[in-house]
C-alpha positions as CSV (number, residue, x, y, z in Angstrom):
1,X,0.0,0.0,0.0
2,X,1.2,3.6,-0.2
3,X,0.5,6.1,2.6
4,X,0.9,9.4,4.1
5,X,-0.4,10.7,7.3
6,X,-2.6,7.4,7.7
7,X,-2.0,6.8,11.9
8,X,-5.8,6.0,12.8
9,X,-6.5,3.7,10.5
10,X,-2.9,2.0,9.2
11,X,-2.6,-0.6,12.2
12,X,-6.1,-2.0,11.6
13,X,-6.0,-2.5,7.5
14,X,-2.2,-4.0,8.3
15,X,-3.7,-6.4,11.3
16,X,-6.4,-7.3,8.5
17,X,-3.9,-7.8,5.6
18,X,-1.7,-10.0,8.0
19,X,-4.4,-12.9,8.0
20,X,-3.1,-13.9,5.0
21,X,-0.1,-12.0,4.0
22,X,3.8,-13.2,4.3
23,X,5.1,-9.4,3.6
24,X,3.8,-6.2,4.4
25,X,5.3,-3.3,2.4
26,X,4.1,0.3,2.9
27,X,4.9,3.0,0.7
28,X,5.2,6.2,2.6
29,X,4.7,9.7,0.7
30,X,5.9,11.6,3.5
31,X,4.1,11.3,6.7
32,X,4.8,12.7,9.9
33,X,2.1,11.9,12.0
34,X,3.9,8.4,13.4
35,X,2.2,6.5,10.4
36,X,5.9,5.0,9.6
37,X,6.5,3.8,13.5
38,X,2.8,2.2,13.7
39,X,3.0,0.5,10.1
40,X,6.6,-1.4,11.7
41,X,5.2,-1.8,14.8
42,X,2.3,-4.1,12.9
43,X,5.2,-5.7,11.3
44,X,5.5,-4.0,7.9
45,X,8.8,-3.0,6.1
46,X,8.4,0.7,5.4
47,X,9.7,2.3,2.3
48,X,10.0,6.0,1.9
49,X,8.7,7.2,-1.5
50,X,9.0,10.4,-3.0
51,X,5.6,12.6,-3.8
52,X,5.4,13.9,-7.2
53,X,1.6,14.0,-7.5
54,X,1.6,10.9,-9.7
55,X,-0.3,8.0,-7.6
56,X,0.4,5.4,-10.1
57,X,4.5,6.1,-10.1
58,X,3.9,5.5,-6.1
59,X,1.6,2.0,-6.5
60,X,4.7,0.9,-8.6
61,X,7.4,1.5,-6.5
62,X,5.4,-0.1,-3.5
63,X,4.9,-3.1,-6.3
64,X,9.0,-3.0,-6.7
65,X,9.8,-3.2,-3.1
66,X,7.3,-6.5,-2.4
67,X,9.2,-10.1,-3.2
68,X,6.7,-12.4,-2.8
69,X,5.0,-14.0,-5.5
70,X,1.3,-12.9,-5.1
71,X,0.9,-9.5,-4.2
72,X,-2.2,-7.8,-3.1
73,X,-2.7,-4.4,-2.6
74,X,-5.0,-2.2,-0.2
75,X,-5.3,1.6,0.9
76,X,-4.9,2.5,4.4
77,X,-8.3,3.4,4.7
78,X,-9.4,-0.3,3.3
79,X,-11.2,-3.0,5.6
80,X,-10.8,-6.7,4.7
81,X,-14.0,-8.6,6.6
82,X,-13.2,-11.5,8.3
83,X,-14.9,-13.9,5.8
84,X,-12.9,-12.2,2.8
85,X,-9.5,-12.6,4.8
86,X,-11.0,-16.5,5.2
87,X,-11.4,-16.5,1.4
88,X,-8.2,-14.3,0.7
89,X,-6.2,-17.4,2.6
90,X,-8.0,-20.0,1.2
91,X,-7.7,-19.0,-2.6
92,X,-4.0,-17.6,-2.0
93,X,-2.7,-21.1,-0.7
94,X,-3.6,-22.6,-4.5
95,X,-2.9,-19.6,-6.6
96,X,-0.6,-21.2,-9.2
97,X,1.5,-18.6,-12.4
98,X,0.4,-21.3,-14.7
99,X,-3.6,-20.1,-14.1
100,X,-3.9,-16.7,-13.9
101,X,-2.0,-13.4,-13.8
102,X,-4.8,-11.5,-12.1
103,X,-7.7,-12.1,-9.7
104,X,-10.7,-9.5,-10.1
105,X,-12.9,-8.5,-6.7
106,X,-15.4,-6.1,-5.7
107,X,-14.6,-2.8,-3.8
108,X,-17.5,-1.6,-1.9
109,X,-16.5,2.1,-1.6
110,X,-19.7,3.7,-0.1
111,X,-22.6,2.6,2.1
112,X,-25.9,3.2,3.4
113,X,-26.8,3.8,7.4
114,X,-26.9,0.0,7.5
115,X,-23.7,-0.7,6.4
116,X,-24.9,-2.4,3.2
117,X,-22.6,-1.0,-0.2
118,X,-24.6,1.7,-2.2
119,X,-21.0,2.1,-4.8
120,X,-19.0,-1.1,-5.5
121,X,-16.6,-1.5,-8.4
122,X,-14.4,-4.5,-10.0
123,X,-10.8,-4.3,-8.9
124,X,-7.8,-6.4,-10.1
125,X,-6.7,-6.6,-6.2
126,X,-4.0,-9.6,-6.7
127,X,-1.3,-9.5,-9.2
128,X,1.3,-12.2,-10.1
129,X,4.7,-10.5,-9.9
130,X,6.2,-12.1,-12.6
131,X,3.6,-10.7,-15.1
132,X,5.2,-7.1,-14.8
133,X,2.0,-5.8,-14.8
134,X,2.1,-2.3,-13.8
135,X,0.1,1.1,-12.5
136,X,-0.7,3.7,-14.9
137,X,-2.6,6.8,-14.7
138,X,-1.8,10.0,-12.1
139,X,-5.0,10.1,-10.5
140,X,-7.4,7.2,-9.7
141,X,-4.5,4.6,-11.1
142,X,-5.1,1.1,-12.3
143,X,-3.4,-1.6,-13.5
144,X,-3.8,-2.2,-17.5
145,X,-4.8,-5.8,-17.5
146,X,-6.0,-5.8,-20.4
147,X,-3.1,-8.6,-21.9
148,X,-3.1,-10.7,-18.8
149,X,-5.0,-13.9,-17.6
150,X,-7.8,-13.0,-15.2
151,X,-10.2,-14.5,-13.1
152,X,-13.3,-12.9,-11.0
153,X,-13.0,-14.3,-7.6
154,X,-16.3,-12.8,-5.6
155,X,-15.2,-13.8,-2.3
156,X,-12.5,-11.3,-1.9
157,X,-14.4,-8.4,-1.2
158,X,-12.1,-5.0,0.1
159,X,-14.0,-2.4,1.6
160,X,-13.3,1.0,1.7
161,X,-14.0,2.7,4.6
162,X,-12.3,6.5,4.7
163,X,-13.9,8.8,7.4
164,X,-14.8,12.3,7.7
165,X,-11.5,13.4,8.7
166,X,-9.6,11.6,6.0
167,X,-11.7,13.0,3.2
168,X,-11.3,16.3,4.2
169,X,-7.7,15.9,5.1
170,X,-7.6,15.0,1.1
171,X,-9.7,17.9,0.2
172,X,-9.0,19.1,-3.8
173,X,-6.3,17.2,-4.3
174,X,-7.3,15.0,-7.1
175,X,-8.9,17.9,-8.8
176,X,-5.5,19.7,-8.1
177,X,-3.9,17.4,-9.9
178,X,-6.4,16.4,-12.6
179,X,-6.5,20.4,-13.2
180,X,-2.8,20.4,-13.6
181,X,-3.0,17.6,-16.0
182,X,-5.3,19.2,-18.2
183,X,-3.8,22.0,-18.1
184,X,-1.0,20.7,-19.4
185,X,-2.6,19.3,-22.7
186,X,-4.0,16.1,-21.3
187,X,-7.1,15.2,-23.2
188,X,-6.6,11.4,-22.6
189,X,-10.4,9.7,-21.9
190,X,-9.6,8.5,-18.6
191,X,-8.2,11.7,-17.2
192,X,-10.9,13.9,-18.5
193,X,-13.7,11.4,-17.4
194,X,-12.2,11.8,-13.5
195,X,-11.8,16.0,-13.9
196,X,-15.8,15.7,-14.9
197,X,-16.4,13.6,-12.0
198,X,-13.9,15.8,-9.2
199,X,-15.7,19.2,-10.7
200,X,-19.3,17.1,-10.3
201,X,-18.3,16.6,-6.8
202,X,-16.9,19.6,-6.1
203,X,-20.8,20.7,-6.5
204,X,-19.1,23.1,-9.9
205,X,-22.2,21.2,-12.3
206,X,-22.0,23.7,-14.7
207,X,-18.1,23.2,-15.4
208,X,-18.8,19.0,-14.7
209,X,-21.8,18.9,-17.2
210,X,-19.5,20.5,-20.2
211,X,-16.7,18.5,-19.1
212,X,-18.8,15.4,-19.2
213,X,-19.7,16.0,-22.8
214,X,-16.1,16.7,-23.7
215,X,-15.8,13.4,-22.2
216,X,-18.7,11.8,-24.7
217,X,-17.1,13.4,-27.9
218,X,-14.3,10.6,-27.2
219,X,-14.3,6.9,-27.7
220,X,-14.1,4.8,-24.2
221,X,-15.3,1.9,-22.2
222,X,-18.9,1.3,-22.3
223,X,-19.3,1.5,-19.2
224,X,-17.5,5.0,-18.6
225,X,-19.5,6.3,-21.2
226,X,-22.6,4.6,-19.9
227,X,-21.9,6.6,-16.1
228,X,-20.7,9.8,-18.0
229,X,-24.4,9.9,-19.7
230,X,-25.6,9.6,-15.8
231,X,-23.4,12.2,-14.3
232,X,-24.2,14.4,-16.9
233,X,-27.4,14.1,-16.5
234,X,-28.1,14.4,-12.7
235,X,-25.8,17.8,-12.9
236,X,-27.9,19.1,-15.7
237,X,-31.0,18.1,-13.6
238,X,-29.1,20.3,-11.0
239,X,-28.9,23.1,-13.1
240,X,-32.7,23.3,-14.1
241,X,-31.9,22.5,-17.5
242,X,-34.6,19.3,-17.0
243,X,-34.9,18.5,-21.1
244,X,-31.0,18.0,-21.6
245,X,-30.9,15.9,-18.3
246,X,-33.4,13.7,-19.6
247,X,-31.9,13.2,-22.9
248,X,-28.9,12.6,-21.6
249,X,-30.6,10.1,-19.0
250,X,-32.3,8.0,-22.2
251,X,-29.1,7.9,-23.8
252,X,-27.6,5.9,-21.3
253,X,-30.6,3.6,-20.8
254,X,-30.1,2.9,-24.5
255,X,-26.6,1.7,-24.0
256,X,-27.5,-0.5,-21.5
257,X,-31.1,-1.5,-20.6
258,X,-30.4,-4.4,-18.9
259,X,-29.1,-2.6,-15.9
260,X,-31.1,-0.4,-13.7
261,X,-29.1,3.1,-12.8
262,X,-29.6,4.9,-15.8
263,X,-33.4,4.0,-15.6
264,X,-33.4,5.2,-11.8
265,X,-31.4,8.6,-13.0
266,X,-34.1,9.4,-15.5
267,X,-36.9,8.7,-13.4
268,X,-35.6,11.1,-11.0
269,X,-36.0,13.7,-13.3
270,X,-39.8,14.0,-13.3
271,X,-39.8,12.7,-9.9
272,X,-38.2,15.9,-8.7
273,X,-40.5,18.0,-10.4
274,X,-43.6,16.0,-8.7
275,X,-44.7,14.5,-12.1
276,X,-45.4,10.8,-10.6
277,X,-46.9,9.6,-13.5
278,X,-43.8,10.2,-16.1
279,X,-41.6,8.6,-13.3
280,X,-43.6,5.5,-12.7
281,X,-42.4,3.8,-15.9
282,X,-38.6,4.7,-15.3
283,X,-38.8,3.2,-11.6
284,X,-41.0,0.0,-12.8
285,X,-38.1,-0.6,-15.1
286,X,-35.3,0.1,-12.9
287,X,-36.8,-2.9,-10.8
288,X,-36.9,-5.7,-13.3
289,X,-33.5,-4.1,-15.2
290,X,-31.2,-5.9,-12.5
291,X,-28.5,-7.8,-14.5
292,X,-25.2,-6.8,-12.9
293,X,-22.4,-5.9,-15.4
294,X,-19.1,-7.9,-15.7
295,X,-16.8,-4.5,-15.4
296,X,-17.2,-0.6,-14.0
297,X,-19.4,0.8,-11.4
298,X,-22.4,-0.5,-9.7
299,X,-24.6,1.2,-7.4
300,X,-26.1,-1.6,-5.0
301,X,-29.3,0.1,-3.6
302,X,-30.5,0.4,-7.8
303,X,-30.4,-3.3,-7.6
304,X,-32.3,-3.6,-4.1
305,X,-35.0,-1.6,-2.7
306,X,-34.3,1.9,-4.1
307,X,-36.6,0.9,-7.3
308,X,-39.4,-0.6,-5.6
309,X,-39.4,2.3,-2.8
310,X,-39.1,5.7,-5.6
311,X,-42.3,3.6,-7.4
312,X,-43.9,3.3,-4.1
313,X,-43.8,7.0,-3.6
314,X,-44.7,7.5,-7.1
315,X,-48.0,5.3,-7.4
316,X,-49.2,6.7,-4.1
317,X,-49.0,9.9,-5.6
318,X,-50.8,8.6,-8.4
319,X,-53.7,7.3,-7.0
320,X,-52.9,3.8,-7.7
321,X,-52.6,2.7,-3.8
322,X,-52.9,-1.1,-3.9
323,X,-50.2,-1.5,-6.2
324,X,-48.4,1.6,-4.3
325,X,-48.9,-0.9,-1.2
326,X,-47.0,-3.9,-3.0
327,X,-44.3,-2.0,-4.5
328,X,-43.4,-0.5,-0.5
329,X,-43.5,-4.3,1.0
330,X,-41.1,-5.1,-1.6
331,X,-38.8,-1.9,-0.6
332,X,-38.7,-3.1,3.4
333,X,-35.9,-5.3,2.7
334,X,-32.5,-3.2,3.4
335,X,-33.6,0.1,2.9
336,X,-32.2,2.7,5.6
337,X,-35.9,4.7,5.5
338,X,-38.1,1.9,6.4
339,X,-39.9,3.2,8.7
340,X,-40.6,5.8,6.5
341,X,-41.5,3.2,3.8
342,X,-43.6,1.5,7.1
343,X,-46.0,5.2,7.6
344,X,-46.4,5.4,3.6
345,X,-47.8,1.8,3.6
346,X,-50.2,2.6,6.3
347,X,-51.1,5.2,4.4
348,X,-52.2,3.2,1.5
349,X,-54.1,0.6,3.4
350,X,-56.0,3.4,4.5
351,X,-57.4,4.8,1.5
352,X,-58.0,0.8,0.2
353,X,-61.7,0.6,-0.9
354,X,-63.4,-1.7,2.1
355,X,-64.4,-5.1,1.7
356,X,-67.9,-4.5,2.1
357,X,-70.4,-3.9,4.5
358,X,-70.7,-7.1,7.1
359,X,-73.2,-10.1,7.1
């Protein structure tokens, strides 16, 4: 892993990694908050690397300074569960370099009030050293694996769980640097696809909705292009600008109709506005539209209750309370409102036609 000023959370991710790691290497940027004395008090060799605002020269010099066959690699703000350090030891101990070069697992990155991921992307998260497979990009690196011999293995799920304090302690940086890139000529797909997403975030959604279709004039991954549509859209819907957003929204479904985000970001749309009816087809879809793609981003409550609850809301609205009533039941399962979701369908039982007058 590579670090700087990680102290609260670097012992725990090390004491996690050590279930089923020989070596520990950190990488450390510069830190002078004790991170170095707690990562070799967990038993990690520590290796100072020089900043240069490039995160993928970094991730290979921590990759030069491991010797072990296998390597994995975390951030210090990563959690490894206790059943995916059971799978990470069981799948390790067979690993053989005539099978596979890289093993692909989900990241859940962000999560609800229950703990449940809302964000999860594919990761290749173990490498075979020999493969001289290496880091590329400055900012939100990866590992080109395009060449090499891969293998999904769902079991080894990574969690990342950066607080508060971290994220602020991180505050601009990436669009410091993705800003510096650009300015400097960059017009590669990947870097101006993460500038949109930093300005989106920074809440600048003018600036993010024309950098997203400076993004869409390129050629890229499906799935980038499919999440660019998205972004662009709920940033135009920010804006006011409703008719772009939905176009924009409609494009993406027509990329991919088989999975349900884009479906759930156009229903929004005329959801905001109050128009129930318009958004009851876009949510009805979004809950039968659940096949999970094989690469990119996911957002796990569109393939849960999120659906089921925004058509809830939506045929209540419209009158249409019995099938309002059914839609919420389905919602309960998972969802961080329900007992919001629990008032709404009392609500709906209550304006039910009776059964009739009694014998």
């Amino acid at each position: 892993m590579i670090v700087k000023d990680e102290a609260a959370s670097i012992a725990d991710v090390l004491a996690d990694a050590s279930a089923f790691c020989d070596e520990l290497v950190v990488a450390d940027t510069g830190s002078t908050d004790g991170t170095q004395e707690l990562a070799r008090a967990a038993g990690a060799r520590v290796v100072d690397v020089p900043w240069t605002d490039d995160f993928a020269a970094a991730r290979n010099a921590s990759l030069d300074a491991c010797t072990g066959e296998w390597i994995v690699w975390l951030d210090a703000d990563d959690r490894v569960p206790p059943a995916s350090q059971e799978a990470f030891t069981r799948v390790l101990a067979v690993l053989a370099d005539d099978d596979v070069d890289v093993l692909v697992s989900p990241y859940h990155c962000a999560f609800d009030d229950h703990g449940a991921p809302t964000f999860t992307t594919l990761r290749e998260r173990v490498l075979r050293r020999d493969a001289g497979l290496r880091w590329g990009g400055a900012i939100h690196e990866v590992v080109d694996i395009t060449s090499a011999r891969t293998r999904d293995e769902p079991e080894l799920v990574v969690e990342h769980r950066r607080t508060e304090a971290q994220a602020a302690q991180d505050e601009g940086r990436n669009l410091r640097i993705l800003e510096k890139l650009y300015a400097d000529g960059d017009r590669s797909p990947r870097t101006l696809y993460y500038r949109a997403n930093e300005l989106r975030d920074s809440a600048r959604h003018e600036e993010a909705a024309a950098a997203y279709t400076e993004v869409l004039a390129l050629d890229q991954p499906a799935w980038e292009r499919y999440f660019a549509l998205m972004s662009r859209a709920e940033c135009l819907q920010t804006l006011g600008r409703h008719a772009e957003a939905e176009a924009s929204a409609v494009l993406a479904v027509l990329l991919d109709p088989t999975r349900p985000e884009a479906w759930m970001v156009a229903g929004m749309i005329p959801y905001e506005r109050g128009d129930w009816a318009r958004a009851v087809p876009f949510f009805s879809a979004a809950s039968v539209a659940q096949a999970r793609p094989s690469g990119g981003f996911v957002r796990g409550r569109d393939y849960a209750w999120a659906p089921w609850d925004y058509l809830s809301v939506c045929l209540g609205n419209s009158g249409r309370h019995e099938e309002a009533l059914a839609a919420g039941v389905r919602s309960l399962r998972g969802n961080p409102q329900a007992d919001r979701v629990r008032e709404n369908i009392g609500w709906f039982v209550s304006q039910l036609p009776s059964s009739g007058a009694a014998d």
